[in-house]
C-alpha positions in Angstrom: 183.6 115.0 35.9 184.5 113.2 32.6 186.8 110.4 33.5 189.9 109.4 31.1 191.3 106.1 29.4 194.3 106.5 31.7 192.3 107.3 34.8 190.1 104.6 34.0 192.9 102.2 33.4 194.3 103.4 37.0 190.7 102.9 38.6 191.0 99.2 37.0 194.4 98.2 38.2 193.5 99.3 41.5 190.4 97.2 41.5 191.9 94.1 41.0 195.1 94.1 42.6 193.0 93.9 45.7 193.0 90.1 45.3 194.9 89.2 42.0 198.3 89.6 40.7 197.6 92.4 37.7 199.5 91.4 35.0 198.3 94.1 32.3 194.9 96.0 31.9 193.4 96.7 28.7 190.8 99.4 27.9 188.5 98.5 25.2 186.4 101.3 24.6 183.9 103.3 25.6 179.9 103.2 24.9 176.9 104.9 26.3 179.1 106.5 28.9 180.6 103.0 30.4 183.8 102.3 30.4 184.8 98.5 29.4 188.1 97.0 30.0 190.1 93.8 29.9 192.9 92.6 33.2 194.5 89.8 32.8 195.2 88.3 36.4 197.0 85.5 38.1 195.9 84.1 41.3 196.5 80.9 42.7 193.8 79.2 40.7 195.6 80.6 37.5 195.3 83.2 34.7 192.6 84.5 34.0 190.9 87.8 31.9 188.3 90.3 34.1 185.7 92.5 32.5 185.0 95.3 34.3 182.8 97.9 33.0 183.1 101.6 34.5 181.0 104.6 35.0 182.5 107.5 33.0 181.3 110.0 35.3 181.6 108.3 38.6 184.3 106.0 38.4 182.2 103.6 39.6 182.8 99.7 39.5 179.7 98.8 37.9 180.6 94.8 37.0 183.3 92.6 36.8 183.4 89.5 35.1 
């Protein structure tokens, strides 16, 4: 199952608002069958932008930074 820029945007969003305060989610792109987009988050240390990278067929959370 191929996944989508808005299913992967969903997949992302869903990630982090686990333990941040999602403020917008940014897909960048797509290479080699991974996923890589941007969140910008807000927690109580602050702002900050996540990487995550995501498997295209899985969904899977591969990495977050």
């Amino acid at each position: 199952m191929e996944i989508d820029n808005k299913k992967v945007e969903e997949l992302a969003r869903n990630f982090l608002q686990q333990h941040h305060d999602v403020k917008n989610i940014k897909v960048v792109g797509i290479k080699n069958g991974i996923w890589f987009v941007e969140g910008e988050t807000r927690s109580s240390s602050g702002e900050r932008v996540r990487k995550l990278k995501i498997d295209g067929e899985t969904g899977e959370i591969i990495s977050v930074e």
